[in-house]
C-alpha positions as CSV (number, residue, x, y, z in Angstrom):
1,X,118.4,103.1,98.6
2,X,118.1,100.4,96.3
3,X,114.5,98.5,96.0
4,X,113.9,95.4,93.8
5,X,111.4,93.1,93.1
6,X,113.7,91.1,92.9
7,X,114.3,92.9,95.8
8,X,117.4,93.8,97.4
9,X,116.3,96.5,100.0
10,X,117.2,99.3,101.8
11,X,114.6,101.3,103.9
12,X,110.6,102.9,104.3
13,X,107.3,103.0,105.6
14,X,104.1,106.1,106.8
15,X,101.3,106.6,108.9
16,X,98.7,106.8,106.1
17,X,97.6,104.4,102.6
18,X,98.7,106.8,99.7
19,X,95.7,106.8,96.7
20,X,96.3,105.9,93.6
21,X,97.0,109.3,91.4
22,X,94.8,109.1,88.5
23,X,94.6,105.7,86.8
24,X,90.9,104.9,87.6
25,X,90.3,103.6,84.2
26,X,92.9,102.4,81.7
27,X,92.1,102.2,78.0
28,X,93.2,99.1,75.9
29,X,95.3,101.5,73.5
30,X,96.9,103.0,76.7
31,X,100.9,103.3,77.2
32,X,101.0,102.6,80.4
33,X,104.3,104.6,81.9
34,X,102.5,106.8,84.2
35,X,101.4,103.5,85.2
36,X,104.3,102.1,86.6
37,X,105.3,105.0,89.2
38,X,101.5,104.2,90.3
39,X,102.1,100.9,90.3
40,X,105.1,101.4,93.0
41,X,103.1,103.7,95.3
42,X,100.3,101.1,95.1
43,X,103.0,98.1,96.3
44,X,104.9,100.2,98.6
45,X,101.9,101.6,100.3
46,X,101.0,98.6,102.4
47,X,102.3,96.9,105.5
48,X,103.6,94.1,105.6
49,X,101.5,91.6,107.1
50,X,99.0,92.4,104.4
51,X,101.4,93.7,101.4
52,X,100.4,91.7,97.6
53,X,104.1,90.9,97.0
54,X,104.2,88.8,100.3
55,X,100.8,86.7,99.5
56,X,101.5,83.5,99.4
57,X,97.4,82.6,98.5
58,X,96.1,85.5,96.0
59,X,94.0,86.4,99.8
60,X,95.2,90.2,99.1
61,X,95.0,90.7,95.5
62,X,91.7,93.0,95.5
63,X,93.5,95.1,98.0
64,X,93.4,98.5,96.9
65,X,91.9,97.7,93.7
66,X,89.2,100.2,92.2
67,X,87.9,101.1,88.3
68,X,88.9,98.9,85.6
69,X,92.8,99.0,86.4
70,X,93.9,96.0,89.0
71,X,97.3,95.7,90.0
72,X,99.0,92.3,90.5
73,X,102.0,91.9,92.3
74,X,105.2,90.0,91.2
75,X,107.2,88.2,94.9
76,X,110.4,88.7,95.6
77,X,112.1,85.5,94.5
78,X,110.6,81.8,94.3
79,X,107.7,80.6,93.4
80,X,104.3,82.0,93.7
81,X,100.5,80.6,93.1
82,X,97.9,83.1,93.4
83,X,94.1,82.5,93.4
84,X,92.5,85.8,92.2
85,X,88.6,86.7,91.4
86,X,88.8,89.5,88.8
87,X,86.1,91.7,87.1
88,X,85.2,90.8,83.4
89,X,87.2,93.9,81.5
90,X,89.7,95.0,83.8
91,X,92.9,95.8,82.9
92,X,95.9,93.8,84.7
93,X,99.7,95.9,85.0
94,X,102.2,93.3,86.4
95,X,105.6,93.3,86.9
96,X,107.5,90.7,85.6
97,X,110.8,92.4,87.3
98,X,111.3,95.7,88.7
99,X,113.3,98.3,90.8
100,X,113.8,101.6,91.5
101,X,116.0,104.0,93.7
102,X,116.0,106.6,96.2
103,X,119.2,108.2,97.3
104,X,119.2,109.0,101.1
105,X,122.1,109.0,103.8
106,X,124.1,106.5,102.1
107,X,123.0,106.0,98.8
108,X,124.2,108.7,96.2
109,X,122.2,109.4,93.1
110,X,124.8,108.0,90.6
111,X,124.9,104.6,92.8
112,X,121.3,104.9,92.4
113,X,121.5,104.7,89.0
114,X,124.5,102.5,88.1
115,X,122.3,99.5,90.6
116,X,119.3,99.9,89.0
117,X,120.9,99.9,85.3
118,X,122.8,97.1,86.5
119,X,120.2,95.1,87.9
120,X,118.3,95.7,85.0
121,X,121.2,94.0,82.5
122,X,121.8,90.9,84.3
123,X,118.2,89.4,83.7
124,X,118.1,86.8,81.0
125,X,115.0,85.8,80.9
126,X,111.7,87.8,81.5
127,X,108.4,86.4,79.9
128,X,105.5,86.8,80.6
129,X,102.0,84.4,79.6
130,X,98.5,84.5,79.4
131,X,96.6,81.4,79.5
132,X,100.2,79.6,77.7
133,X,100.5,82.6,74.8
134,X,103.4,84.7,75.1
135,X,102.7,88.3,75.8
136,X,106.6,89.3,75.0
137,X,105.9,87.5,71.4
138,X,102.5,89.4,70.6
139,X,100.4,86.0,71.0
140,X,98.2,87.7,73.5
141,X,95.3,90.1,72.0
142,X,94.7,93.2,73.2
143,X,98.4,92.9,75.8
144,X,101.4,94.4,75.8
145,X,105.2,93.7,76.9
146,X,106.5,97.3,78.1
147,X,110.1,97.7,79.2
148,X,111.1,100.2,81.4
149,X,114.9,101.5,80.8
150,X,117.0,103.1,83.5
151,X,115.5,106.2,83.5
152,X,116.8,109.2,85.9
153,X,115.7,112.6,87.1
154,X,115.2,114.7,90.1
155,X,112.1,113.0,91.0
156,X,110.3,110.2,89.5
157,X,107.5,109.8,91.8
158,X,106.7,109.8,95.3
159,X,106.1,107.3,97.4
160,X,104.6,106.5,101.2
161,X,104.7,103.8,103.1
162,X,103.4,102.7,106.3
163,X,104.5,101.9,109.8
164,X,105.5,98.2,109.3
165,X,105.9,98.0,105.8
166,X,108.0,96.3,103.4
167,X,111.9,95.7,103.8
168,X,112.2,96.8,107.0
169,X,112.3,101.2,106.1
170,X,111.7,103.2,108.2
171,X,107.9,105.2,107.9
172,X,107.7,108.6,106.2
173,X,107.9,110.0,102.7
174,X,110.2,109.7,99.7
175,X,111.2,110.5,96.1
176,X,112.6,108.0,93.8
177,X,114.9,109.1,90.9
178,X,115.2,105.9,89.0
179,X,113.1,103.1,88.2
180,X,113.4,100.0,85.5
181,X,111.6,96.7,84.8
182,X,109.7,94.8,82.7
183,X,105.8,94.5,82.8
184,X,102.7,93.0,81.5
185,X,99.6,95.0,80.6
186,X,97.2,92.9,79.8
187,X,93.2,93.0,78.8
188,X,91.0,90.1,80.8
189,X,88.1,90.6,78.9
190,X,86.8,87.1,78.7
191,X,85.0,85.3,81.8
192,X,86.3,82.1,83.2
193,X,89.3,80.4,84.2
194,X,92.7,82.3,82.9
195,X,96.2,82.0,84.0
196,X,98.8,84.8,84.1
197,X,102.0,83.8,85.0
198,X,105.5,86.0,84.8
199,X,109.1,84.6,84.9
200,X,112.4,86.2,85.4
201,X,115.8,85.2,85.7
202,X,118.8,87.0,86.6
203,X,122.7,86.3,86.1
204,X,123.4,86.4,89.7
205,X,121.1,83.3,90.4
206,X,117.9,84.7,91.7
207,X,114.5,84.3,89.8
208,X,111.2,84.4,90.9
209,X,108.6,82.6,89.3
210,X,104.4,84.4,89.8
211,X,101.3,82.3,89.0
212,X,97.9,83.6,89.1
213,X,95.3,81.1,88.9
214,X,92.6,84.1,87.8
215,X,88.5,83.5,87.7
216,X,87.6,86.5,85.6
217,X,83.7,87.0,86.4
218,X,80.8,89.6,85.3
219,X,79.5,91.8,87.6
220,X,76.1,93.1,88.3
């Protein structure tokens, strides 16, 4: 099964919210791989009627959230403009696009991989901007652009996701063996009004196009 966000889907969904594995904190320095797996189980994890990548308003963007780590969803095609009320220092993973792949009844590992890599390809544009600067282009302090090839193994990560979730799979628990995307990692360090917006555009015609109007604040 083929997932993208961008998202073409195929099928999930559990009983229970799965926890985030162990990215309480993120340091600015960080390479944030291990990241991206958590990012997935974080997105996948909810149902729909509440699910971040669904929000049309920014209403469930502190869902889930804990530490200094938020994540933000991406939509699955369009246009999206979020209102958001982050914590002064976190640090923000996005998606600009992403997929991944789990093979199942249908869906063999090498067609797992060959959508994924393909999908991955056809995107032309994929930026990414903080308050106008380019994160791709190094404009952004204390950011960075990370790019997630086709990778493939026997397992990824694993994933659950709840009765009613996202894309219409069925509930229970899965293993993905490929994932790709581009992302945004990005320091909010400074209180006030920000904007982060991500933009992708693929060969096929579909693009999505993310907005978060953010109000980064201190806390007691």
């Amino acid at each position: 099964m083929n997932v993208e966000i961008r998202m073409r889907v195929p099928a999930l969904v559990a009983t229970a919210m799965i926890a985030l594995v162990s990215s309480t904190t993120a340091r600015a320095d960080e390479v944030p791989f291990p990241l991206l797996n958590e990012w997935w189980q974080w997105a996948l994890s909810f149902p729909a009627a509440v699910n971040p990548l669904l929000d049309n308003t920014g209403k469930q963007c502190s869902l889930g959230q804990h530490g200094n780590l938020w994540f933000l969803a991406g939509n699955t095609g369009g246009t999206s403009v979020r209102e958001c009320t982050v914590p002064r220092g976190t640090r923000v993973l996005i998606p600009v696009h992403n997929s991944f792949c789990f093979p199942d009844a249908i869906t063999t590992p090498a067609q797992c991989f060959n959508a994924v890599a393909d999908d991955f390809a056809g995107f032309t544009t994929a930026e990414a901007l903080l308050d106008g600067l380019s994160v791709r282009a190094g404009q952004v302090t204390d950011a960075d652009f990370v790019e997630q090839f086709p990778v493939t193994g026997e397992s990824i990560f694993a994933f659950v996701v709840p009765k009613n979730g996202l894309f219409g799979i069925r509930p229970g628990a899965y293993r993905a063996t490929i994932a790709a995307g581009r992302w945004a990692f990005v320091s909010l360090d400074t209180a006030g009004a920000h904007t982060l917006r991500v933009r992708a555009r693929h060969t096929d015609g579909f693009a999505l196009d993310v907005t978060y109007r953010l109000h980064v604040v201190d806390v007691d």
